[in-house]
KOLGUMI-572508 format. One record per atom (N, C-alpha, C): z negated, x negated, y. Coordinates in steps of 0.1 Angstrom, whole numbers, plus 2048, in hexadecimal, padded with zeros to 3 digits. Layout:
<rs>
ZXY/...
</rs>
This chain:
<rs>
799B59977/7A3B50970/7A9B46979/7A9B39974/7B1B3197A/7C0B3597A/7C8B2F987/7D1B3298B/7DBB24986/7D5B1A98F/7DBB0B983/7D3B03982/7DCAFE978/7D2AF3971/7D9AE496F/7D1ADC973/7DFACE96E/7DDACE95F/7E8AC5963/7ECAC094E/7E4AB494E/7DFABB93D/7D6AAE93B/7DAAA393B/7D6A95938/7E0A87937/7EAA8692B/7F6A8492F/7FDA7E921/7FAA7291B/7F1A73914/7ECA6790D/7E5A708FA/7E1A648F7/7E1A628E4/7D5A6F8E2/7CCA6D8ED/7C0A728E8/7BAA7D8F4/7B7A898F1/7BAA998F8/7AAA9D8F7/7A4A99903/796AA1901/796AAC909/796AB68FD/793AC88FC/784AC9908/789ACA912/778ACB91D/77AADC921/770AE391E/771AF1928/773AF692E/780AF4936/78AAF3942/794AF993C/79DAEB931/7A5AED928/7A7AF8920/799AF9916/797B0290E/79DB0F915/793B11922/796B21928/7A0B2192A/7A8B1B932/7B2B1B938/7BDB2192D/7BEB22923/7C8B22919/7C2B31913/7B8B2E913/7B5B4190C/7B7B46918/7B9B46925/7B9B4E930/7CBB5092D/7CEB49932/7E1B49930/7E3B4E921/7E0B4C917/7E1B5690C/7E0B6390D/7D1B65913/7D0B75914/7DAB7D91C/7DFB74927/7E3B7B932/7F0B78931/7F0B73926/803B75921/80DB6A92F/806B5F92F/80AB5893D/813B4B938/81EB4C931/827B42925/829B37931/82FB3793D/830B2D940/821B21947/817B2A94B/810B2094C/807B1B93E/808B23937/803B1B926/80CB13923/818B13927/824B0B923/820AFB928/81EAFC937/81BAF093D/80EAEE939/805AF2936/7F8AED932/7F9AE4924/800AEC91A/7FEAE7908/809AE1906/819AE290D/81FAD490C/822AC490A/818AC3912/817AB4910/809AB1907/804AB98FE/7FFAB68F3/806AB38E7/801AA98DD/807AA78D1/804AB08C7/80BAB48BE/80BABF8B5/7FBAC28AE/7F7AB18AC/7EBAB18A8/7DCAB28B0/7E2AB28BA/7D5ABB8C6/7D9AC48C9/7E2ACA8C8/7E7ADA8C7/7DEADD8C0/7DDADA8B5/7D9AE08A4/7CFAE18A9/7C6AD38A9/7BAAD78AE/7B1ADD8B9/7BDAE18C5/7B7AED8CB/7BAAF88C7/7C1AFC8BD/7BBB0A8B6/7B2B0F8B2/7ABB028AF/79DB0A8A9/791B0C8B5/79AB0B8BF/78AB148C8/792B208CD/79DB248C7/7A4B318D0/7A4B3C8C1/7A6B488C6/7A3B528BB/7B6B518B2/7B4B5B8A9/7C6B5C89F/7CDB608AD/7C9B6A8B1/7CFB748BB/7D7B688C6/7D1B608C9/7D4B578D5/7D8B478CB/7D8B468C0/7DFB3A8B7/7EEB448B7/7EEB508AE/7FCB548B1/806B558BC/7FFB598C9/80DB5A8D4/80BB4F8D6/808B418D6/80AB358D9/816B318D2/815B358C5/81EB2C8B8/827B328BA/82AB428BE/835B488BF/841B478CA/839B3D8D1/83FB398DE/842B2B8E1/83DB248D7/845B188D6/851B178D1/858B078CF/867B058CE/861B068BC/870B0A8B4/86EB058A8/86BAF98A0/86DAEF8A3/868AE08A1/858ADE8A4/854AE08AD/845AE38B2/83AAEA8AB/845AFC8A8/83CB008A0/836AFC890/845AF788D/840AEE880/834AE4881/835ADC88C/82EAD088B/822AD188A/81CADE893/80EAE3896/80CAEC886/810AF2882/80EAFB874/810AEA86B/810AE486B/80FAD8862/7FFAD3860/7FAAD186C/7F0ACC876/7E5AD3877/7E5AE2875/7DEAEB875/7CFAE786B/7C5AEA870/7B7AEA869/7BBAF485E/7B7AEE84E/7B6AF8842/7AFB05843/7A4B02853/79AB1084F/79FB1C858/7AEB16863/7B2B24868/7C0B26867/7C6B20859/7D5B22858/7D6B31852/7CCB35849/7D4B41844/7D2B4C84D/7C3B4E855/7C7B54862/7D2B5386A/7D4B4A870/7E3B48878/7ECB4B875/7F3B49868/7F9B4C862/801B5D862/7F4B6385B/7F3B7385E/7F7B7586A/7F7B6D873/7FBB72883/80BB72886/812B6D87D/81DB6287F/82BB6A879/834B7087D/83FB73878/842B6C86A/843B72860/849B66852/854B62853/85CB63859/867B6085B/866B4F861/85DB5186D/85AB43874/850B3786B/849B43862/842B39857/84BB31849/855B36842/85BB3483E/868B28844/86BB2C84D/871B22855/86AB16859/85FB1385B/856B0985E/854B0184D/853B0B847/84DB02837/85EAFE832/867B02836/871AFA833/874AEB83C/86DAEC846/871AE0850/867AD484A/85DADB847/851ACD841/853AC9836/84AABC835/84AAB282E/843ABF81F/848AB7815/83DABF809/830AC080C/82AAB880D/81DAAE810/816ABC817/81EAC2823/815AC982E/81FAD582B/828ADA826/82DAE4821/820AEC814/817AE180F/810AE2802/803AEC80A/802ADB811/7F5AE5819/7F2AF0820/7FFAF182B/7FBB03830/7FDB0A823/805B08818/807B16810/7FAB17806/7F2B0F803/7E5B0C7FA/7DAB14800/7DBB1480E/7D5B1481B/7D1B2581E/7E0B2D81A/7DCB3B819/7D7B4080D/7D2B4C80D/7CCB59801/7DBB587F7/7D5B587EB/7E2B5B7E2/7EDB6C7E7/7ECB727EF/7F6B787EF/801B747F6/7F6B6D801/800B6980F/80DB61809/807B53801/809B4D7F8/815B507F0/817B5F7E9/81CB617E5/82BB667EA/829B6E7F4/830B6F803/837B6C807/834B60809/83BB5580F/83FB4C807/83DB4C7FD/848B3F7F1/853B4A7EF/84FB597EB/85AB637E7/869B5F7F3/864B5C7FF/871B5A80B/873B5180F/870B46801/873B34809/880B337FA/889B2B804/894B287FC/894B267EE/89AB267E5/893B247D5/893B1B7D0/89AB0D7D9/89CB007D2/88DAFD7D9/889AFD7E2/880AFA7F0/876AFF7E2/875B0C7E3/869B127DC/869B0B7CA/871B0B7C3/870B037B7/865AF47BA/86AAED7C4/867AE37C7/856AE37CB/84EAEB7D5/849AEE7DD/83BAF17CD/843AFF7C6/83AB037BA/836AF97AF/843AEA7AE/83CAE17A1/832ADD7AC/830AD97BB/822AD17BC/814ADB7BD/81AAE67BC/80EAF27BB/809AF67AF/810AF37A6/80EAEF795/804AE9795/801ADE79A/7F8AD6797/7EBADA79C/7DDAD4796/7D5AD979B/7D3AD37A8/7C6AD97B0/7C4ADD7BA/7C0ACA7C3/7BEAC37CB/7B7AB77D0/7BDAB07C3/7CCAAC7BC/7D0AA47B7/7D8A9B7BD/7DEA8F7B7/7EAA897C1/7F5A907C0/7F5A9E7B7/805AA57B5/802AB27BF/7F8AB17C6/7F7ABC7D2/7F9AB67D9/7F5AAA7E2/7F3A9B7EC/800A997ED/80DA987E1/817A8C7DF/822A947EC/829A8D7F2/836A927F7/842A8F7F0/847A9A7ED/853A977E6/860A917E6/85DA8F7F6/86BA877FA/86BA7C7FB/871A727F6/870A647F5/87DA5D7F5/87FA517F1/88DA4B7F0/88BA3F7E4/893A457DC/896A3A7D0/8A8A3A7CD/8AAA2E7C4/8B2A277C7/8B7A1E7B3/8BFA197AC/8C1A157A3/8BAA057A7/8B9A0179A/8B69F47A0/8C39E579D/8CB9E979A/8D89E679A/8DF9E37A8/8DC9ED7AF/8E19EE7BC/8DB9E07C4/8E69DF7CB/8E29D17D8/8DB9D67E4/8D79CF7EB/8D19D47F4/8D79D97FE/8E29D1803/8EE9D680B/8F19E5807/8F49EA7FB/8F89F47F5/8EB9FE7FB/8DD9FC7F5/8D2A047FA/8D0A0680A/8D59FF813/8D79FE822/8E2A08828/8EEA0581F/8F9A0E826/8F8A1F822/8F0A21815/8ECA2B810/8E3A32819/8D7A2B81C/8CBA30827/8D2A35834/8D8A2C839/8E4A30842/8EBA3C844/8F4A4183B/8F9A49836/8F2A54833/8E6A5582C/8E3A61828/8DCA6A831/8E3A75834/8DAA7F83D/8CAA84835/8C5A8C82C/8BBA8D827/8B2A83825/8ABA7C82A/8A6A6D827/892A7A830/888A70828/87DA71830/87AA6F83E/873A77846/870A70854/86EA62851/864A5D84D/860A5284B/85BA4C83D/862A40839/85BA3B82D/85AA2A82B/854A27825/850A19823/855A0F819/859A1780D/861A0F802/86AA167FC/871A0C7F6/880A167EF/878A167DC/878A207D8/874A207CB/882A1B7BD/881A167B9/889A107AE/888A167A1/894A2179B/890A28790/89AA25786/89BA27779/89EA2476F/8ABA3176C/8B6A36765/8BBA3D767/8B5A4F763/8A4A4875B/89EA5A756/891A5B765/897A5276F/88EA54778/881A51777/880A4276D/874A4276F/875A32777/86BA3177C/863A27789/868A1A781/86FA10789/86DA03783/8649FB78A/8639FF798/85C9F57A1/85F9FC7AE/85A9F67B6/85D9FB7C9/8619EC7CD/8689EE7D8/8679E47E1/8669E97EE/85F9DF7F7/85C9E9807/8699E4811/86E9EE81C/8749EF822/8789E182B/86C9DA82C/86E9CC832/8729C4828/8719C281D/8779BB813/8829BB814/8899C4812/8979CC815/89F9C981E/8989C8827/89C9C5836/89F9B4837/8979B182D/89A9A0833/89F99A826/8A49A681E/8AB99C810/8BC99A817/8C4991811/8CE992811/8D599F80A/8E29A4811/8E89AD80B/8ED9AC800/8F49A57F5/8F399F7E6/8E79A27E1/8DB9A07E7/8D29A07DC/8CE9AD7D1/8CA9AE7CC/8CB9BA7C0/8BD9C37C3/8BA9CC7C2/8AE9D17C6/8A59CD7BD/8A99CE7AC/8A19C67A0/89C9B97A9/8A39B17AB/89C9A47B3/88F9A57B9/88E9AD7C6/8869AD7CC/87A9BA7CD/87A9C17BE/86B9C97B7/8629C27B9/8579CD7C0/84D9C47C1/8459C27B3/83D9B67B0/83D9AF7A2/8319BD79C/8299C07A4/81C9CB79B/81D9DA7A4/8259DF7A1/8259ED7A9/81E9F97A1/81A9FF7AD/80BA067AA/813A167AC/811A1F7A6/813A2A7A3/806A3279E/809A427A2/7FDA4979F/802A51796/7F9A5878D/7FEA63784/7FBA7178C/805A7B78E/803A88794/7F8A90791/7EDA8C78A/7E0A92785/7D4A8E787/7D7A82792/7CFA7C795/7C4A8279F/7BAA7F79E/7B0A887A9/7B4A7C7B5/7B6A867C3/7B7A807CD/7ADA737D6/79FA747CF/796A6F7D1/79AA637CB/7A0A627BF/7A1A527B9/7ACA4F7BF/7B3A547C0/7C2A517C9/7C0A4B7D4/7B8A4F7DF/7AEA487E8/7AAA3C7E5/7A4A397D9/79BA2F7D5/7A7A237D4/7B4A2B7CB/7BCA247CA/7C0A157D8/7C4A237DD/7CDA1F7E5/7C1A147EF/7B6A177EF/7AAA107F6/7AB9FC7EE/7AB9FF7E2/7A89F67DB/7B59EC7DB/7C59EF7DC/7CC9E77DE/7D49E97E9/7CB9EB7F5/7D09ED802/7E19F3807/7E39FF800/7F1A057FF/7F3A0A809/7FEA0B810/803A12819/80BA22810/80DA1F808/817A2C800/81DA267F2/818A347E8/819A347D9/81EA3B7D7/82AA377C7/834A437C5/824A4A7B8/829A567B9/824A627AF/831A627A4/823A61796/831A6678C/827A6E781/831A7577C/82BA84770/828A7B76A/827A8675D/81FA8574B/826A79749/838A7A74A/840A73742/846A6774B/83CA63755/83FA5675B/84BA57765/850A68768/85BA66770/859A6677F/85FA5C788/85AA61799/85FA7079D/855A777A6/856A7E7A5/850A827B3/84CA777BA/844A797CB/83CA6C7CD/838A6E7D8/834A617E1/823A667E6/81CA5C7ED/812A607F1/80CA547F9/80FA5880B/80CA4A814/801A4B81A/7F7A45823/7F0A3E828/7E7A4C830/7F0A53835/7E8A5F83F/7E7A68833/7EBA6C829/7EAA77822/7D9A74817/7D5A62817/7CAA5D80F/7BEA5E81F/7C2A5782B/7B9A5C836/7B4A6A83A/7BEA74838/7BAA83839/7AFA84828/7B5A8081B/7AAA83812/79EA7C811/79FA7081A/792A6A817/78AA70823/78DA77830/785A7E839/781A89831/789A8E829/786AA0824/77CA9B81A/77EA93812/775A8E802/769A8F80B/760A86817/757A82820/752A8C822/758A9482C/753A9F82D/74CAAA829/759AA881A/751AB5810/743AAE80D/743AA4809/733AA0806/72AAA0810/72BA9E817/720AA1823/71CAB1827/728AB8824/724AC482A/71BACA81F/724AC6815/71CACF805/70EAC9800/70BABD809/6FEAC0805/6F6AC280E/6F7ACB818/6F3AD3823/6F4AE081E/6FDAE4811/700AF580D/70BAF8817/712AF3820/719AF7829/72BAF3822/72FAFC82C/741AF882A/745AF683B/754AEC83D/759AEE845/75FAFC84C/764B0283E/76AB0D843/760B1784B/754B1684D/74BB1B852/74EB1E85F/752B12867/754B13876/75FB24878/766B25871/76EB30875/770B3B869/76AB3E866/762B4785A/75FB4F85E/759B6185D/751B6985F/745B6B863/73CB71865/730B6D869/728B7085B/730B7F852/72CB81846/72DB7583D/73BB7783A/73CB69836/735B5D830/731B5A840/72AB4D83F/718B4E83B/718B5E840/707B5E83B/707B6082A/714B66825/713B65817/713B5880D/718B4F818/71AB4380E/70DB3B813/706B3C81C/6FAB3681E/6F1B3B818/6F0B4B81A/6EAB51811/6E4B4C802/6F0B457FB/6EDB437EC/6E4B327EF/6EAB2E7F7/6E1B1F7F9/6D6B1F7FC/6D1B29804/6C4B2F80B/6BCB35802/6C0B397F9/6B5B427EC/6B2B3A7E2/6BBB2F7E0/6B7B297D8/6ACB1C7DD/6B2B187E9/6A5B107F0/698B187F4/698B247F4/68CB2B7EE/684B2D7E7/688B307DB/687B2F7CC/682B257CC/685B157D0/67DB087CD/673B067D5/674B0D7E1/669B087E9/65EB157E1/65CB1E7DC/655B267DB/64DB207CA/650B167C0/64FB0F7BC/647B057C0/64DAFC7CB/646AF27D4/636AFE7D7/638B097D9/62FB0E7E4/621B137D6/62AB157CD/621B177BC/617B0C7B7/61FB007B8/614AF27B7/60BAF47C2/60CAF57CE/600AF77DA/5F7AFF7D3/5FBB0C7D2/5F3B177CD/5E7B117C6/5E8B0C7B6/5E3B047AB/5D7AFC7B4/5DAAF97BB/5CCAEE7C4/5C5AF47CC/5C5B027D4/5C1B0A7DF/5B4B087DC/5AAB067D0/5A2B027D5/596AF47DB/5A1AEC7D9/5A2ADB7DC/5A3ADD7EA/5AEAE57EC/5B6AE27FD/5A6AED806/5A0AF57FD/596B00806/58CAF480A/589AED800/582AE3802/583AD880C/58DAD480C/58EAC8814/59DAC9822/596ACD829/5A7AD2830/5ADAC2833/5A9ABA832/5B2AAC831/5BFAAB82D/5B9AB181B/5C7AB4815/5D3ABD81B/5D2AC6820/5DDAD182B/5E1AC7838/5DCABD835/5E2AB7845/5EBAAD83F/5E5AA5835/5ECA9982F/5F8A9B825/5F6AA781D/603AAF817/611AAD81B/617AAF824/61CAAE82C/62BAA382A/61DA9682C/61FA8882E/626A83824/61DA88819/624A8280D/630A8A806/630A9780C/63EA9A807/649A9C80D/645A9781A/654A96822/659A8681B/652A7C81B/655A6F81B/65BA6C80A/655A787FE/662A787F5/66CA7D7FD/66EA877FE/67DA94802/680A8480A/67FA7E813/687A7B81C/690A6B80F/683A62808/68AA5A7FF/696A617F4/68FA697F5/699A737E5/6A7A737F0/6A5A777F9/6B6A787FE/6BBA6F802/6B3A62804/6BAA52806/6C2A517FC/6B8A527EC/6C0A4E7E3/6CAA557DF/6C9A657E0/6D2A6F7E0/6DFA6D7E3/6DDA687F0/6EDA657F8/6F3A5D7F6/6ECA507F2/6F6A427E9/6F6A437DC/6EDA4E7D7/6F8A4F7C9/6FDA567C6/704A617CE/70CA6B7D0/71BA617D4/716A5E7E1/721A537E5/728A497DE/71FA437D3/722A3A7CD/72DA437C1/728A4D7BB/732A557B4/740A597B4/73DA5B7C3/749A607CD/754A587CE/750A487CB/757A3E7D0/757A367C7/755A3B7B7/75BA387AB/751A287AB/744A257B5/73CA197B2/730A1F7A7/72FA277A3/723A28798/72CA2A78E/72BA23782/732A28778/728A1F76B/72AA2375E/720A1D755/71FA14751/726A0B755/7259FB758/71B9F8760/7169FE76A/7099F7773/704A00774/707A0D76E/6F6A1C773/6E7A16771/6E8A0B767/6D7A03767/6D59FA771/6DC9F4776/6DD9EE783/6D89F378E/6E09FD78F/6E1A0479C/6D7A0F799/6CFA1378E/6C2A1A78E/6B8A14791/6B8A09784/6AC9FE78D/6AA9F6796/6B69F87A3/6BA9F37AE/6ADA037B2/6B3A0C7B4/6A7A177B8/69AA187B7/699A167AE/68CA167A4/682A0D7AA/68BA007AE/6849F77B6/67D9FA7C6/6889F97C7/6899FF7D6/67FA0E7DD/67FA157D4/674A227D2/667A1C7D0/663A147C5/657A0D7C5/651A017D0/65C9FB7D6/6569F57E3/6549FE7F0/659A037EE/65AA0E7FA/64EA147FC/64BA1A7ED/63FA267EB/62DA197EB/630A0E7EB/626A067EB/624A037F9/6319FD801/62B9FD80E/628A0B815/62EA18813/628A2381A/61CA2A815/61AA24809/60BA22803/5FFA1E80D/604A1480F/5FBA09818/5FCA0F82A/605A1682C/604A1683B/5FCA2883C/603A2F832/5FEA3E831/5EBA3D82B/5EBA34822/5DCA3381C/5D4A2F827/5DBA22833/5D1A2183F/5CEA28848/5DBA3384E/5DAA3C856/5D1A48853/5D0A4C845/5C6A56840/5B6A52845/5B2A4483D/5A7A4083F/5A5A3F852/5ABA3A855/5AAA39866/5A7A4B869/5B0A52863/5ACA6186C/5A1A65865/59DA65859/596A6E853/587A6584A/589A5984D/57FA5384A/578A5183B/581A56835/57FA52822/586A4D81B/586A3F818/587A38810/590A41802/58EA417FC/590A527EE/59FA537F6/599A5F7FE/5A4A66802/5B2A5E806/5ACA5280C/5BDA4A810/5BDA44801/5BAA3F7F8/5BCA3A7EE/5C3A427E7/5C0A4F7E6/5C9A5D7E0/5D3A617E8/5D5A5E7F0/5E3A5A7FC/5EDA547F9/5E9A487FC/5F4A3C7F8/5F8A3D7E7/5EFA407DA/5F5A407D2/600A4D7CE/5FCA5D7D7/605A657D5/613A5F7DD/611A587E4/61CA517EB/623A477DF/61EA3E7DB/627A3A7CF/62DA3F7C9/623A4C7C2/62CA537B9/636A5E7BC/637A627CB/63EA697CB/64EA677D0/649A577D9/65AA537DD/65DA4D7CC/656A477C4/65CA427B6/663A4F7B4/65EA5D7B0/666A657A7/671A6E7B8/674A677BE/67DA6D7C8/689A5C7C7/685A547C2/692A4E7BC/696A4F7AF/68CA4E7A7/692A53799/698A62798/693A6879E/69DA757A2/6A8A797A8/6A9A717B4/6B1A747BD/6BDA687B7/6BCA617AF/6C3A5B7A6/6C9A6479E/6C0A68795/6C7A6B785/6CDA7B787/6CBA84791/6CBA92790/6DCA90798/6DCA8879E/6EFA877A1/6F8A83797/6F0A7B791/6F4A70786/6F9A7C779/6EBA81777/6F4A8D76A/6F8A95770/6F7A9A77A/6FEAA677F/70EAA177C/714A93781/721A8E780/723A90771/71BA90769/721A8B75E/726A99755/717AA5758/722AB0756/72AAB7757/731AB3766/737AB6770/736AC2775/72AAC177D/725AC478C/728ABE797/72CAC679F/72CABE7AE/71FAB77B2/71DAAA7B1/710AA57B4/70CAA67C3/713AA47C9/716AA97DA/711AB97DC/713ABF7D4/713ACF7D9/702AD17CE/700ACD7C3/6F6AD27C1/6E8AC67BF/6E9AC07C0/6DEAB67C0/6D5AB67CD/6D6AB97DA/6CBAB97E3/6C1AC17E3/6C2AD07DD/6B9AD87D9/6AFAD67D2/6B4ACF7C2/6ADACD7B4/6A1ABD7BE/6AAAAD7C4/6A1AA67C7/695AAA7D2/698AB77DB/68CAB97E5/685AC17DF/688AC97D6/67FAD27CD/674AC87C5/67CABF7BF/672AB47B3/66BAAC7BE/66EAA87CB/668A9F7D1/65CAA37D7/65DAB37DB/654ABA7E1/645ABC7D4/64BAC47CB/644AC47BC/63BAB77BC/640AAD7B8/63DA9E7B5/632A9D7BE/635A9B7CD/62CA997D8/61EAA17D8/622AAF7D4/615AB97D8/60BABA7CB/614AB47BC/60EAB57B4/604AA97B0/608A997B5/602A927B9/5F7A8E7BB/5FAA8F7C9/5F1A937D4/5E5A9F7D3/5E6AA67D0/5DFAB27CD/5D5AAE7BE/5DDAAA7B9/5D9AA77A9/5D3A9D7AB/5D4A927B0/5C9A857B0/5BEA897BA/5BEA927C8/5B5A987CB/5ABAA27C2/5B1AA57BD/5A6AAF7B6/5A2AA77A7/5A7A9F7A2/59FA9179A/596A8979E/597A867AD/58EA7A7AD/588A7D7BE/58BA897C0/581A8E7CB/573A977C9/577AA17BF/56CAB07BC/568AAB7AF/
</rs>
């Protein structure tokens, strides 16, 4: 065991090198508070967070238990979704409850979402009851909405009031947000008349009326909003922060700039991983666990390849005949699978990001459609030459190149439309469409290919 260690640099950005890493499980284990003290101090809450996920619960708890109170909040704010309710379990409730009263809604939402419904239960049972009333309407809502996302602390104001008036008030008021961007303007049943932003404010004269200076088209979300459009939202008219309002149009919470950059990384992700069959929470998961949940993605990519492996069967005695075919197989159905997931992934993406909708789905199909047929004509032409060069028949590259056509054609019309309805009857098109396109792409290729061989070969 190292004896000392210097402190990493105080600066923005904290690279975790294997030095680091040990160093901190070594002083963990060995119960060594002051030199972990000097080591993880001059980290910011948010590389704290993220060096917990290479240290076990056992060694995330006496860290957190040993920080200042202020700290420990910041880092349980910060914390990765896939090791909070572990840690947690490690954690006196007392110190957990105390922390979800110091945070923002926003990240009070997320560690408590974050645990098993008992923990969950647990712990609202010993959080203040105005705190907890508050805490349960954004847990009301469903799950990745803007009424989970929203924080509830904001600052609004009559719109009567002068600005002078709204200044000495900000002033004055101890409970105000860490930080916010605009004063919201509400009607006396609390519903939204407009925002105006903080620099506005700042540079009106004190006489002026806050009614004066609303900004003219203010954008508001409904608390049911899926967080993904909220993103789009806020993408589309470059917002820094939106008030949230209920059913009945009343404000009711806010939603700024880092809380749409954390959902538009999580939205990303989940789509990439899920159509891999995988989850994030994997990294710190079980070993059972994780083989159970692969497990079900693995059997059923089974299942299709065994299918795929059924069409082969059907020709065995084409392929006994000509071992050409067993070399060339291959060729043609990696080169659907690999188009099927071109198109796969921009039209998944495109879904994702609210650009496919049925205004242009013939567009943007026969944008594919196209695109698959030039494709499959020039790999026609380069795969039909390469055959004849190795194998010296005419025939055979001509039954090449065209199973080439036909197989990248139906790996766009597929890898199109099987996301396409999957969205429509609301399937995760991300989580189940990679399967169904490499299954049909593989099918398509072998049946082809196989099938025009044994037409116009025997």
């Amino acid at each position: 065991m190292n004896n000392i260690v210097n402190e990493p640099p105080q600066n923005e950005n904290i690279t975790f090198n294997n030095q680091l890493i040990n160093d901190v499980i070594n002083f963990c284990n060995n119960k060594e508070k002051d030199k972990l003290n000097n080591i993880i101090s001059p980290l910011h809450p948010a590389d704290l967070a993220d060096l917990f996920t290479f240290l076990s619960k056992e060694q995330r708890s006496y860290i957190l238990n040993n920080l200042s109170e202020d700290r420990h909040t910041d880092v349980l704010a910060e914390l990765d979704d896939t090791i909070i309710d572990e840690t947690v379990q490690e954690l006196e409730d007392t110190k957990v409850v105390r922390s979800i009263s110091e945070m923002e809604t926003d990240d009070a939402i997320n560690l408590i979402e974050s645990l098993e419904p008992a923990a969950q239960k647990k712990i609202l049972d010993q959080v203040n009851p105005t705190e907890r009333e508050i805490l349960q309407e954004s847990l009301n809502y469903p799950e990745d909405t803007a009424g989970r996302r929203m924080q509830k602390e904001f600052v609004s104001m009559p719109g009567f009031w002068t600005v002078g008036q709204a200044i000495d008030h900000l002033r004055e008021q101890i409970d105000l947000p860490d930080e916010f961007y605009e004063l919201f303007i509400v009607d006396p049943s609390n519903k939204p008349l407009g925002s105006a932003s903080v620099s506005k404010v700042l540079k009106s004269r004190r006489d002026t009326k806050l009614n004066e200076i609303l900004e003219e088209n203010p954008k508001f979300v409904k608390a049911s909003m899926d967080q993904e459009e909220v993103a789009l939202f806020f993408e589309q008219y470059s917002l820094v922060s939106a008030g949230v309002v209920d059913d009945s149009n009343r404000l009711i919470g806010r939603i700024t700039a880092d809380d749409i950059v954390w959902v538009v990384q999580e939205e990303a992700e989940e789509d990439i991983l899920r159509l891999g069959g995988v989850s994030e929470s994997e990294m710190n998961q079980s070993i059972g666990r994780s083989t159970r949940r692969r497990f079900i993605w693995l059997f059923l990519n089974l299942l299709t390849a065994i299918l795929a492996s059924y069409v082969i069967s059907l020709f065995d005695a084409s392929i006994e005949k000509m071992v050409a075919l067993a070399i060339l197989m291959p060729i043609v159905a990696s080169m659907g699978g690999n188009a099927g997931t071109q198109t796969l992934t921009l039209t998944v993406r495109a879904i994702a990001t609210k650009e496919l909708v049925d205004n242009n789905r013939r567009k943007v199909f026969f944008k594919e459609i196209a695109i698959s047929v030039l494709n499959g004509i020039l790999f026609a032409i380069i795969t039909g030459f390469a055959a004849w060069i190795w194998f010296s028949d005419l025939s055979l590259s001509i039954i090449v190149g065209a199973a080439m056509v036909i197989n990248i054609l139906s790996a766009g019309l597929f890898g199109f439309l099987i996301p396409y309805i999957f969205n429509k009857v609301k399937i995760d098109p991300a989580l189940a469409s990679s399967v169904f396109v490499t299954t049909i792409t593989d099918v398509f290729g072998f049946l082809s290919f196989l099938g025009l061989a044994s037409i116009y070969l025997f």
